[in-house]
C-alpha positions as CSV (number, residue, x, y, z in Angstrom):
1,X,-15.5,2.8,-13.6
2,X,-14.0,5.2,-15.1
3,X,-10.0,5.7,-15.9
4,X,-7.6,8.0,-16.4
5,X,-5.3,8.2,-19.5
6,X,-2.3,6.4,-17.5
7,X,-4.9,3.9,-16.6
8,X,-5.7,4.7,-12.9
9,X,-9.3,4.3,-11.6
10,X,-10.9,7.8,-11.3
11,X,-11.9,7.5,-7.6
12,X,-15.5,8.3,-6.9
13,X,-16.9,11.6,-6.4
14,X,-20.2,11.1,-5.2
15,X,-21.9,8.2,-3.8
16,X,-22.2,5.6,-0.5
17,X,-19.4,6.3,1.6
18,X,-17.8,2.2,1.6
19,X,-17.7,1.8,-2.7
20,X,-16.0,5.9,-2.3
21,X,-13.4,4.6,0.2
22,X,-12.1,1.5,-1.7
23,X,-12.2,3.9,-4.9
24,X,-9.8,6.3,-3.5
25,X,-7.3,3.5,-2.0
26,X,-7.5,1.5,-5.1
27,X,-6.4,4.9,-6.4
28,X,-3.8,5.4,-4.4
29,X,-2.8,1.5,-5.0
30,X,-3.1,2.1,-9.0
31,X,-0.5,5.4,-8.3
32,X,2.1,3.2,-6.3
33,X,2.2,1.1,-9.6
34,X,2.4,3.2,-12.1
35,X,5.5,5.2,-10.0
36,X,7.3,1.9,-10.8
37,X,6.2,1.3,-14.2
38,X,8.8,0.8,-16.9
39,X,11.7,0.8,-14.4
40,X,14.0,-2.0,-14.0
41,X,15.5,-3.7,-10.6
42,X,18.2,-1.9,-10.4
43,X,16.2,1.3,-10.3
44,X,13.6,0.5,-8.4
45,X,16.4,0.0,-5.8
46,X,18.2,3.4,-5.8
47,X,17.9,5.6,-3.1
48,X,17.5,8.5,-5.1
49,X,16.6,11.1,-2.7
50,X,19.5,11.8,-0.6
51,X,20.2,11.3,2.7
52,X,17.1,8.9,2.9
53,X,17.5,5.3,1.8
54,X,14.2,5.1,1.1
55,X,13.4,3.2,-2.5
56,X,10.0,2.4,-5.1
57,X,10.7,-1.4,-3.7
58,X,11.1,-0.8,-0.6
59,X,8.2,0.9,-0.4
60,X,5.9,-1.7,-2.4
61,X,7.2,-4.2,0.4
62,X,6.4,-2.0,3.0
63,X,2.8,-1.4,1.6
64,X,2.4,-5.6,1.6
65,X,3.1,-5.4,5.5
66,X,1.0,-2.5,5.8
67,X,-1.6,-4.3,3.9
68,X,-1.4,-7.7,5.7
69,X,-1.0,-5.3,9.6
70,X,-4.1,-4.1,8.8
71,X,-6.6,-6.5,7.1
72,X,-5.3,-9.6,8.6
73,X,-4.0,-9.0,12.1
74,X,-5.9,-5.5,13.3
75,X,-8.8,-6.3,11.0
76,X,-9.7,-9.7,11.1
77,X,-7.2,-10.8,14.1
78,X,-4.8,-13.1,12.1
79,X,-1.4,-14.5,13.9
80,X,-0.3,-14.5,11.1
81,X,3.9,-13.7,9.9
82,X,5.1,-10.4,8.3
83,X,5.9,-10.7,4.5
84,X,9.3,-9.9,4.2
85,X,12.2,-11.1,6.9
86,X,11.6,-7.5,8.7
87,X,8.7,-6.2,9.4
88,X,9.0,-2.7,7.6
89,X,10.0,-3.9,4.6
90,X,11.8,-1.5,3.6
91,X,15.2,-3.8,3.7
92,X,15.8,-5.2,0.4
93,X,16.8,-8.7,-0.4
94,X,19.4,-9.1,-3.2
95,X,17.0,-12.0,-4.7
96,X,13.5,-10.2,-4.4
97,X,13.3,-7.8,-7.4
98,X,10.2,-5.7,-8.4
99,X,8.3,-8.4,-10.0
100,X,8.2,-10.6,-7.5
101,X,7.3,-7.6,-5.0
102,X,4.7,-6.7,-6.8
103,X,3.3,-10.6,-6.6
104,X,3.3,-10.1,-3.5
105,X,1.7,-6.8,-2.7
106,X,-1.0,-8.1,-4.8
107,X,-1.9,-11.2,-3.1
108,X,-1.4,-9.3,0.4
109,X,-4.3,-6.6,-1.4
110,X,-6.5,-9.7,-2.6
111,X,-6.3,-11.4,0.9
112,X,-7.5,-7.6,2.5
113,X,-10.3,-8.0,0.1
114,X,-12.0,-11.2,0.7
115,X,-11.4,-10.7,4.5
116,X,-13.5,-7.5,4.3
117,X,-16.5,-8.6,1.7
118,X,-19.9,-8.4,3.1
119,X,-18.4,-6.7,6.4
120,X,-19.8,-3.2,7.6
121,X,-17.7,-0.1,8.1
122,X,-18.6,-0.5,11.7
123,X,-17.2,-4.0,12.0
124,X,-14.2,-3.4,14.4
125,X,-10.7,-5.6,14.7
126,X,-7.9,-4.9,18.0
127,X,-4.6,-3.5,17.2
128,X,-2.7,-6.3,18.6
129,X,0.6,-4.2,19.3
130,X,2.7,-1.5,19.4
131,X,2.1,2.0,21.2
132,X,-1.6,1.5,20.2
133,X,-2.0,-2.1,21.6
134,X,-5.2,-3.2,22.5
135,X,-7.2,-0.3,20.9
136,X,-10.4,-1.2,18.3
137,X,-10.7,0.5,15.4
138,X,-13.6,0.4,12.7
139,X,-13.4,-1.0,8.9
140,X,-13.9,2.3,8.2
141,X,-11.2,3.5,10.0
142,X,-8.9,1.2,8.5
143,X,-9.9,2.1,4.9
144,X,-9.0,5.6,6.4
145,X,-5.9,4.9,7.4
146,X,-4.5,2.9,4.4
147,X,-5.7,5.8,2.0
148,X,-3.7,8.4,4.2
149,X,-0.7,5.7,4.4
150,X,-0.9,5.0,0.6
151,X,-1.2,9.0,-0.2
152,X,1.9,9.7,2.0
153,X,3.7,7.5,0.7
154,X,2.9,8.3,-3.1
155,X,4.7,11.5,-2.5
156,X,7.5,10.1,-1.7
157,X,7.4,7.9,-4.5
158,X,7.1,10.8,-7.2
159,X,10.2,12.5,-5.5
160,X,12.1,8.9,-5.9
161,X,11.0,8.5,-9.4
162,X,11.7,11.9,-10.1
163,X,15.0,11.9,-9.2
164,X,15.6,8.3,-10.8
165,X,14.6,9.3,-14.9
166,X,13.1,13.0,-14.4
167,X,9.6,11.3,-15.0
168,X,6.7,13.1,-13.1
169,X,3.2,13.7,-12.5
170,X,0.1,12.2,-10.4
C-alpha cells in the first residue's frame, strides 16, 4: 500500500469492494491521528472551537466506544462494558491523557479486526439498543457507517486543531 507524505495509507481506488472499505476507514483512522500529532495533553484537551466543548481527546475516546458499539456489541453481539466511565466518551478524565487514549483506541481497532477476519460483508450483527434496537445490519454496513462516522468527525478535528496551533490540511 501506498502512503501519503504525512504517512496516511492512500485508500484504494479500484478493486473488491471489502479490501476498498477497510482502506478508506483505515484512512480516516490514520487522519484522526495525525490531527493529534505533535500536540501535548493539555492541548489535546482545549475546546478550541467555541461554544462547543468538543476536544482531539474526546473525540479519540469517543471513536474507541464507537469502535467497540459496533464490532463487538452490534457486530459480533458482545455484553460487553463501554471504554471510558460514560458512554460517549467525550468526558475527559483528569488522569487519562492522549497517550493512553490512543492505547486504547488502538486495541478497541485491533479487537474490531480479529472479530471481523474471514467474515462476509453480508454477515449481519443486531443493534442491541437505542432508537434502532433490535434492527440487523450487514458487515458492510458497518464498515459504512464507521467510515461516515470517522469522516464526520475528522472535520471537526481539523477545525479543533486549527484553531489550537493554526496547523491545517487533510
Amino acid at each position: 500500500m501506498t502512503t501519503l507524505p504525512d504517512g496516511r495509507p492512500i485508500p484504494l481506488m479500484t478493486g473488491d469492494e471489502r479490501p476498498m472499505l477497510e482502506s478508506w476507514l483505515d484512512f480516516h483512522r490514520a487522519t484522526l491521528e495525525l490531527k493529534c500529532a505533535g500536540l501535548d495533553d493539555k492541548q489535546v484537551r482545549l475546546a478550541s472551537a467555541e461554544p462547543s466543548e468538543l476536544t482531539l481527546l474526546g473525540l479519540v475516546q469517543h471513536l474507541a466506544e464507537v469502535e467497540r458499539t459496533w464490532f463487538q456489541r452490534v457486530f459480533a453481539g458482545l455484553d460487553v462494558p463501554p471504554v471510558h466511565e460514560e458512554e460517549t466518551g467525550y468526558v475527559l478524565d483528569p488522569d487519562r491523557g492522549l497517550d493512553e487514549a490512543l492505547t486504547v483506541w488502538r486495541r478497541e481497532i485491533a479487537r474490531g479486526r480479529e472479530l471481523t477476519a474471514g467474515r462476509s460483508l453480508d454477515d449481519t450483527g443486531r443493534i442491541a439498543d437505542g432508537p434502532m434496537a433490535g434492527l440487523e445490519v450487514s458487515l458492510r454496513w458497518v464498515l459504512i457507517h464507521l467510515v461516515e462516522e470517522y469522516a464526520r468527525h475528522n472535520g471537526h478535528a481539523d477545525i479543533l486543531r486549527e484553531r489550537i496551533d493554526g496547523v491545517t490540511g487533510a
